[in-house]
Each structure stands twice: as C-alpha cells, then as structure tokens.
C-alpha positions in Angstrom: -36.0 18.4 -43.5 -35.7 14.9 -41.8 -37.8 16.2 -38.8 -40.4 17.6 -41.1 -40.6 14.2 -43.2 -40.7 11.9 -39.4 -43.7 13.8 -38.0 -45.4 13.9 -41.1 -44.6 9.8 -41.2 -45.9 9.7 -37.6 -49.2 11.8 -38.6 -50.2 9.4 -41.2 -49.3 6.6 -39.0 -51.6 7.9 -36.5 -54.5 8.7 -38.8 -54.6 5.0 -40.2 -54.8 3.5 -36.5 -56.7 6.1 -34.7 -58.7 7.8 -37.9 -58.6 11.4 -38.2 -60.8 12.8 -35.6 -58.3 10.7 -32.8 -54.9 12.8 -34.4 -56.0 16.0 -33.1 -55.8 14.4 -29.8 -52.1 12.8 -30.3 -49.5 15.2 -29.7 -46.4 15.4 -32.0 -43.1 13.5 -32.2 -40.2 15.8 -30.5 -36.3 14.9 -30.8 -34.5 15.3 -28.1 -31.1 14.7 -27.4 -30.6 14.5 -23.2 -27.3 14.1 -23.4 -24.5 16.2 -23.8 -20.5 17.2 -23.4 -21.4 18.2 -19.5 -22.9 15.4 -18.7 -21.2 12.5 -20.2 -17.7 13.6 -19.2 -16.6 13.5 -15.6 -15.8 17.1 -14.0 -12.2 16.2 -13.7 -12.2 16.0 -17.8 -13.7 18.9 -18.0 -11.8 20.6 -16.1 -8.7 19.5 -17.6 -9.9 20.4 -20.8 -10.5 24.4 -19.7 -6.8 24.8 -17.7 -4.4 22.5 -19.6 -1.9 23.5 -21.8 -0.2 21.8 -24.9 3.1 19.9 -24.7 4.4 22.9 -27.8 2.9 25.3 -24.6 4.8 23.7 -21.7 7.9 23.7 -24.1 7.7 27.5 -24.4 7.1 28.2 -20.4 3.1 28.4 -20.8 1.4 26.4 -18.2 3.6 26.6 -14.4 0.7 27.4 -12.8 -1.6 25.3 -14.7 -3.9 22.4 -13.2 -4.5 24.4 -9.8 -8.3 24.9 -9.7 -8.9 28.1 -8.5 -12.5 28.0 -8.0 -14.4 27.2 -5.2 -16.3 24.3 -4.0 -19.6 26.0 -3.8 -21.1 22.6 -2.3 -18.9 22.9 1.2 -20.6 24.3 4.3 -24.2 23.7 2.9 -26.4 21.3 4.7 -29.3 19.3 3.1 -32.6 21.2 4.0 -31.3 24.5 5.4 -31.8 27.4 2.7 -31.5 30.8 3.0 -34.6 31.2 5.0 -34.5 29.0 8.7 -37.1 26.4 8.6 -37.1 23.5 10.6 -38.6 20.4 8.8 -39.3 17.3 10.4 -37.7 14.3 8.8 -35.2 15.9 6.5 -33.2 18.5 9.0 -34.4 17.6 12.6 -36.4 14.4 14.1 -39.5 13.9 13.8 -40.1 13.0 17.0 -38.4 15.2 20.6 -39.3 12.9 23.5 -42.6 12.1 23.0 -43.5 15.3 21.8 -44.3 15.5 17.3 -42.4 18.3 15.8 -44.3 20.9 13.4 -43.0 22.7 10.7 -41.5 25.4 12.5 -40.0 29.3 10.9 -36.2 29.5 13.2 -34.7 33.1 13.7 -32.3 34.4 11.0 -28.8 33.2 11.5 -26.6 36.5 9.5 -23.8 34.7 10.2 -24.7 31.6 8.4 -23.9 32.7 4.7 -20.0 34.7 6.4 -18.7 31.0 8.0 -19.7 29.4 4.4 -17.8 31.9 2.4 -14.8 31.4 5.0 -15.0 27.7 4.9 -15.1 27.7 0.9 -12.3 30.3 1.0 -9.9 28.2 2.8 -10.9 24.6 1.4 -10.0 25.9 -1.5 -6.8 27.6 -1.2 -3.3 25.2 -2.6 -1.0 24.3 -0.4 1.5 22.1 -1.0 1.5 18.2 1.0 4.6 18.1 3.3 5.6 14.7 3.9 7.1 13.6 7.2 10.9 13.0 6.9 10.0 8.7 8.6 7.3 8.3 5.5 9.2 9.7 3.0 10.2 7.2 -0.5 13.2 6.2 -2.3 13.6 10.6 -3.4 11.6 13.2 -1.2 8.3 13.0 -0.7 7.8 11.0 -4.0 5.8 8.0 -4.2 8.0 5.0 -5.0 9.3 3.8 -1.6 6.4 5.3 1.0 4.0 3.4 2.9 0.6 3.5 2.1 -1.0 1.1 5.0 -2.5 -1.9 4.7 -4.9 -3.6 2.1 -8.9 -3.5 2.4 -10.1 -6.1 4.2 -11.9 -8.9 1.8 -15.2 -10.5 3.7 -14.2 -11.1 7.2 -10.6 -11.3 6.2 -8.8 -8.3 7.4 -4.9 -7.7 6.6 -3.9 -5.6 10.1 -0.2 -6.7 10.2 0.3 -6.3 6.6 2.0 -2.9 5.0 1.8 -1.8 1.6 4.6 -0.2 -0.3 5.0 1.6 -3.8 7.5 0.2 -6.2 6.6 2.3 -9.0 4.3 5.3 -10.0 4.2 6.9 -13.5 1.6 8.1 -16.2 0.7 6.1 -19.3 -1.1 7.1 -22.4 -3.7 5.2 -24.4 -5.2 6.5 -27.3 -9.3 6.6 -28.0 -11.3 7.3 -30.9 -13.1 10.5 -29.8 -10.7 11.4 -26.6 -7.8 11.0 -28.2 -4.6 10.7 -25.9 -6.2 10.0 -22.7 -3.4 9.9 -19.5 -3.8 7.3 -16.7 -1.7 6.4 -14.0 0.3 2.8 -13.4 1.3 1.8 -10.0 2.9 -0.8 -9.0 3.1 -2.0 -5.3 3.5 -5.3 -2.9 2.2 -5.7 0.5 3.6 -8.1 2.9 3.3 -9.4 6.6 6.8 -9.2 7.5 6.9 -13.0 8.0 7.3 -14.7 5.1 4.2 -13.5 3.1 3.9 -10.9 0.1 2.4 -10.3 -3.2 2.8 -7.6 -6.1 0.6 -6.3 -8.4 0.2 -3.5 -11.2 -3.0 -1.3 -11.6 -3.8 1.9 -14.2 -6.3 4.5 -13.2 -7.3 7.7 -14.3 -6.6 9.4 -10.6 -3.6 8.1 -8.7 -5.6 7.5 -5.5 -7.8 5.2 -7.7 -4.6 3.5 -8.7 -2.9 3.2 -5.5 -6.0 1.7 -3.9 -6.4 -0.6 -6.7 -3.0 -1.6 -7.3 -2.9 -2.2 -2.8 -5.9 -4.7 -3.0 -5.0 -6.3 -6.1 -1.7 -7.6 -4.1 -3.7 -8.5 -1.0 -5.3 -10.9 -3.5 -1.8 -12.7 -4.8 0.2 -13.2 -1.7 2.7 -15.9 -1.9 4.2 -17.9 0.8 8.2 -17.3 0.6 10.5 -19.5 3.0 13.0 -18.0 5.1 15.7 -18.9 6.6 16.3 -18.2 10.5 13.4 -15.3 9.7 16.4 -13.2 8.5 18.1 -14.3 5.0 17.4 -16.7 2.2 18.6 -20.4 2.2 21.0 -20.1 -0.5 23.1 -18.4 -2.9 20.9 -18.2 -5.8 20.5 -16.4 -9.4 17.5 -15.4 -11.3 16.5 -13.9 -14.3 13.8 -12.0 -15.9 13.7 -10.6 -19.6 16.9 -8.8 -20.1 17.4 -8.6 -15.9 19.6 -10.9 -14.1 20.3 -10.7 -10.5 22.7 -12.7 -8.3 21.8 -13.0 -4.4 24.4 -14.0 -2.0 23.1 -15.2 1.7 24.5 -13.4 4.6 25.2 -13.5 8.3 22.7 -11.8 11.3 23.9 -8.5 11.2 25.2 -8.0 7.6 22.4 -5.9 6.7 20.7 -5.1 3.2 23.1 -3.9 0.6 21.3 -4.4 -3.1 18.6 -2.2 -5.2 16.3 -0.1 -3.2 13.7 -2.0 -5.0 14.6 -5.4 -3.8 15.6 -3.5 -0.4 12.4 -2.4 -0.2 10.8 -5.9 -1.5 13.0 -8.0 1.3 11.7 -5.3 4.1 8.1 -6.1 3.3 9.0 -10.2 3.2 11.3 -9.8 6.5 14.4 -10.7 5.0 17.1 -8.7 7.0 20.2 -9.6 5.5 21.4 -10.1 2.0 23.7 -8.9 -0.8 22.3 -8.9 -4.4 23.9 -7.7 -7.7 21.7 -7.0 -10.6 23.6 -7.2 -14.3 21.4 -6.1 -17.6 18.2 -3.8 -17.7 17.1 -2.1 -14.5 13.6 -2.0 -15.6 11.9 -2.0 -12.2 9.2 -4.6 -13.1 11.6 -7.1 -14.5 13.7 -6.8 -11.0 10.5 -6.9 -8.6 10.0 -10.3 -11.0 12.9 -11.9 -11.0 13.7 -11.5 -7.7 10.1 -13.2 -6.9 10.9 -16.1 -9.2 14.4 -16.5 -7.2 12.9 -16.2 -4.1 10.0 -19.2 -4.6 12.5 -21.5 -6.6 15.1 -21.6 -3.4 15.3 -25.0 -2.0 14.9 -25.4 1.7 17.6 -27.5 4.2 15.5 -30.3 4.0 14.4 -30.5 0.3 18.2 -30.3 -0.4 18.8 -33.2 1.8 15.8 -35.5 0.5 17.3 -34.5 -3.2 21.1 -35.3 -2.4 20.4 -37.8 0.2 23.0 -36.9 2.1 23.3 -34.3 5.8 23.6 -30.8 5.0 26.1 -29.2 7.0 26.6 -26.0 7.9 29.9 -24.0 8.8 29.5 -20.3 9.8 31.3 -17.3 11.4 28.5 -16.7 14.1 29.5 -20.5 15.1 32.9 -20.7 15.0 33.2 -23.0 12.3 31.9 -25.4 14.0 29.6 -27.5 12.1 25.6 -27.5 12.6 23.7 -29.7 10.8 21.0 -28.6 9.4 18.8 -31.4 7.7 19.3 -34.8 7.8 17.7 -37.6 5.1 16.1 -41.1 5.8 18.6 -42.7 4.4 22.3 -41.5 4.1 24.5 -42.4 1.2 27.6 -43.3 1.9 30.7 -42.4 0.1 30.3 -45.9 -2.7 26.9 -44.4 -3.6 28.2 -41.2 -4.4 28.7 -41.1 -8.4 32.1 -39.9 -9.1 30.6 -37.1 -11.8 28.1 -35.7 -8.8 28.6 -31.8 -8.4 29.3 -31.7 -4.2 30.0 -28.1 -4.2 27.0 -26.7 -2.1 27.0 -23.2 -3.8 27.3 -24.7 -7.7 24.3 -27.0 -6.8 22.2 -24.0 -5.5 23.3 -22.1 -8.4 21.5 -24.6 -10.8 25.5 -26.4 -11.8 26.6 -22.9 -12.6 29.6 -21.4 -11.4 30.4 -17.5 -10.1 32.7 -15.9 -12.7 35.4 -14.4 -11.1 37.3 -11.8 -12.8 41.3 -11.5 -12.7 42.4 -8.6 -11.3 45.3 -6.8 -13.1 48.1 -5.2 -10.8 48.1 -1.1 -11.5 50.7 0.2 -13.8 53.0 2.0 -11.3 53.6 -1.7 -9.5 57.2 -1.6 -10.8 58.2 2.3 -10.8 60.8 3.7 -8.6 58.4 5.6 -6.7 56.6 2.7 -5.9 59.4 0.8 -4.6 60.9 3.6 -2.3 57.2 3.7 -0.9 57.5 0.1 0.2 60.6 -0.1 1.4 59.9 3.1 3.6 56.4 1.2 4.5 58.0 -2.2 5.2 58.8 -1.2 8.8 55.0 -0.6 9.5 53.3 -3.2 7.6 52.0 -4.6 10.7 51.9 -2.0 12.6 47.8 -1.5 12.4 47.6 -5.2 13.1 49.9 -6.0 16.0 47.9 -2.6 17.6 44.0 -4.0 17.2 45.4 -7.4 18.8 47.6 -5.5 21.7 44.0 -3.9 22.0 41.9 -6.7 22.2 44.1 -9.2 24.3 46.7 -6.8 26.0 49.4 -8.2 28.2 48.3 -11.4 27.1 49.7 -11.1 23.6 52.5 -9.2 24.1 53.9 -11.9 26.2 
C-alpha cells in the first residue's frame, strides 16, 4: 500500500510540472534497497555466524571442530585476464608492446593442465595445519602469545625502528555489546617495544582479528617510547618501590652477574629496556597491566648519581663486592656540605632516601618447634665435630698449602 500511494504521489507531481502528455514519457518511481546482510557484514562475520556454536553447545561437547573453514579459496591460482579459453590481450595479461613490435589480440593453444594445478593449489591452501612454533621464539607457556617476539615496529615517515623488538605482554578476547550485533568479540593486546638501550614504550590495542591487534598494539608503542636511565647499562640506580592500583612492587639493585630473578612480565619488560640484573618482589594483585605500570612509574621516578648529589649536596659513595669495598665515588656536587650543615633530623641512610623515607619491613623469624627436643640435641652434638668441615675444605681448596700452614 505505501508503494502504491508514493507512485501515485509522484504521478500527480509529474503531471502538474510536465502536464499530461510529458507523464507518459517519465518512467515510474522503483524502491530499491542495494544493501543487504552479504554485503554489509565482513566475510569473517559471516562466516562465524554459519560454523559457530553456542556457549550451552561448547558446554555439552558440540563445537571441537568448529571455526576450521573447510571450503576453499576459489580466488587462488586464478590470474586477472586468463579465462577458460587462452587469449592473449594486450595491456591487461601481456605488454603491449615486444621490442618494437605491437602485440594483437592473439587465440594461445589450450593449456589442459591449467584448470588440474588450480584445483591442487586450492586443495592444499586450504587444508589446516596446525602453526609449530620454534622452541628460541617460543612465550612465557608454549607457543602462546604472551612472551614471543613479534619484530619491530612500522617505520613512521623516514623514521625506521631496525634495532627495536617488540614483545607481547598480554593477549585475550573482550566482549562489547551492540545494538543489532549483540555480543561482538575482539581481541586486546598488550605489548612494549624497546631498543635494548635505555628506550621503550607500552601500549594496549583491541581488534576484531589478532593480527590487526598485534600490529596495532606494536605501532602504537613505537609512538610512546620513553627514555629510562640506566645504570652501568645493566641495573637500575637504586633500590626503589612503586605502586599501581592494588599492585605494589619492590626492586632491589644488583651486581653484574646476578641475573633477573622477578615476574616474567617485568623479566620480559627489563629484557626489552636492557636491564640485566635485578631482583623485584611484587605484593597485592598480579593484574598484568597494573605491574607493566607500576614498574614504568618506578623505573622514570629513580633518581640518577648526580641528581642525588645536587639534592643532598653531599658525594655519593659507592661500596660494592665487584670492588672490594673499596669506595668509588660516583657523583660529586658544586658545593659539599660539611658535617655543621648537616641537620641533625636528615635521613643519611642511602636506601631509606631512595625508598621515599620508607623503610624495608623485615619480618622476625621464629625458630622451628623441634629447636629444644632430644632429637634435636643428639643431632648437634653428633654434628658439632663437622660444623666446619664444608668450610675449612672450600678454603684448603682455594688457597691450599697456604692456609693449612
């Protein structure tokens, strides 16, 4: 009925401009609608929408195999301009011009095998295999995504990132509900990219594919790298905490050589920055972004050798292992205070400064309940014979004669 009442509209609107004898020249108003569900919605949608299977389904064993597309990519060993009979065209599938010779339209011989190697091709392009990962590429678990390398950023302009690799902190699907969709799944990744030297950014990015995501969430980072100090290009400055949300993590500064023993998120994070040896403890939630976070706040808050000695005015000293503990100094102010300057009140300890006038807690340890037991006590007095005897054999080891005598 509303058609029939619109072209009757447009017929006396016609007659009134055009008069009567012009209408029967004007052709009639037609509706039509051009699009449709096949061609608004991707073929990935689509798709999904033929071979998934409810979460009720998946509950009772329906859908293992689902998601594997089993047909075939009918587009794959077909060339633009070559049909089913052999024609050479100029311009489309051959040059137009050989030499200095102008190519014709020209009927080739009949190729039989033709139509056999596109049914092979299509045949094994679309067969599923599963990705094997090498064991040196491999993540955090398997041949997961959280941990592996995906290369380096896009370059931006005529800045390219060659010595910079890209890692992935974090992969999983989210779910955001639409109004004729409904519950629509995309993918969140998050990863950093660093040079190795002292550069890095993070970043977060949701996609409906994961490649989309990962390539997103890689060039997003390229696009926030911060400049983190190091010390010696292997630790951090200073003992330092941080906190993010529920999250708090406390990083201790280590030797050459001491290696990385923390979260395999901030493991991975310090591999990316260059840091090569450090010891961090994380207390609270474990959420992944809160720790990739924090630790970012702890490491761009750290105070370098010579801001501490600018702030305290006085030489910053430092005794190690590596040294002999023999002191190094390590920045030295304009002007040095001397010791009637120094307030009385001043917090001198070097780790409570760097830890913001805070102080480790260190908890009492308790003696186990079979300290006083017989058993115990005959064990001792067997042992107290050979309580040095591992000792007195690494030093006759390491010095020999020389000790002994």
């Amino acid at each position: 009925m509303l058609i029939q009442l619109l072209r009757q509209q447009v017929g006396l609107i016609q007659r009134k401009v055009f008069g009567t004898v012009a209408s029967t020249n004007i052709t009639s108003l037609n509706l039509v609608r051009y699009t449709s569900f096949f061609n608004k919605l991707p073929a990935e949608d689509i798709w999904r929408g033929v071979t998934s299977v409810s979460n009720a389904g998946k509950k009772r064993g329906r859908g293992k195999g689902a998601g594997k597309k089993i047909a075939k990519d009918l587009n794959k060993g077909q060339i633009i301009g070559v049909g089913k009979k052999a024609v050479l065209w100029p311009g489309l599938n051959a040059p137009i011009v050989r030499g200095k010779t102008l190519l014709q339209q020209e009927v080739l011989p009949e190729d039989n095998q033709k139509n056999a190697n596109a049914a092979d091709l299509r045949d094994s392009t679309s067969s599923y295999r599963m990705f094997k990962v090498n064991s040196l590429d491999r993540g955090w678990s398997g041949a997961k995504l959280p941990g592996r390398s995906i290369g380096p950023p896009d370059p931006i302009g005529d800045d390219c990132f060659d010595n910079f690799d890209t890692r992935v902190l974090e992969n999983k699907i989210v779910f955001i509900m639409k109004g004729n969709m409904g519950r629509k799944r995309r993918y969140s990744v998050m990863s950093i990219t660093g040079n190795g030297e002292g550069l890095a950014g993070f970043a977060i990015a949701k996609a409906p594919e994961v490649r989309t995501a990962l390539r997103k969430s890689k060039n997003r980072a390229a696009q926030k790298v911060m400049k983190i100090e190091l010390c010696d290009n292997h630790t951090v400055f200073h003992d330092f905490s941080c906190a993010f949300g529920k999250t708090k993590i406390f990083v201790e500064r280590k030797p050459e050589g001491y290696g990385l023993i923390c979260h395999r998120a901030i493991k991975t994070i310090c591999q990316v920055v260059g840091i090569k040896d450090l010891h961090a403890r994380i207390e609270g939630s474990t959420n992944l972004q809160h720790i990739v976070k924090a630790f970012f706040l702890g490491l761009l808050q750290q105070k370098t050798h010579e801001e501490i000695a600018s702030d305290k005015k006085l030489l910053v000293v430092e005794f190690g292992n590596e040294t002999g503990l023999h002191p190094r100094i390590r920045a030295n102010p304009e002007h040095c205070r001397t010791n009637q300057e120094i307030d009385r009140t001043e917090i001198l300890d070097y780790r409570q400064y760097a830890l913001g006038g805070k102080i480790v807690l260190e908890k009492k340890k308790f003696p186990p309940f079979y300290v006083n037991t017989k058993g115990y006590l005959r064990y001792n007095r067997r042992k107290q014979q050979l309580r040095n005897l591992y000792d007195v054999r690494i030093h006759l080891k390491a010095f020999g004669e020389n000790f002994s005598s």
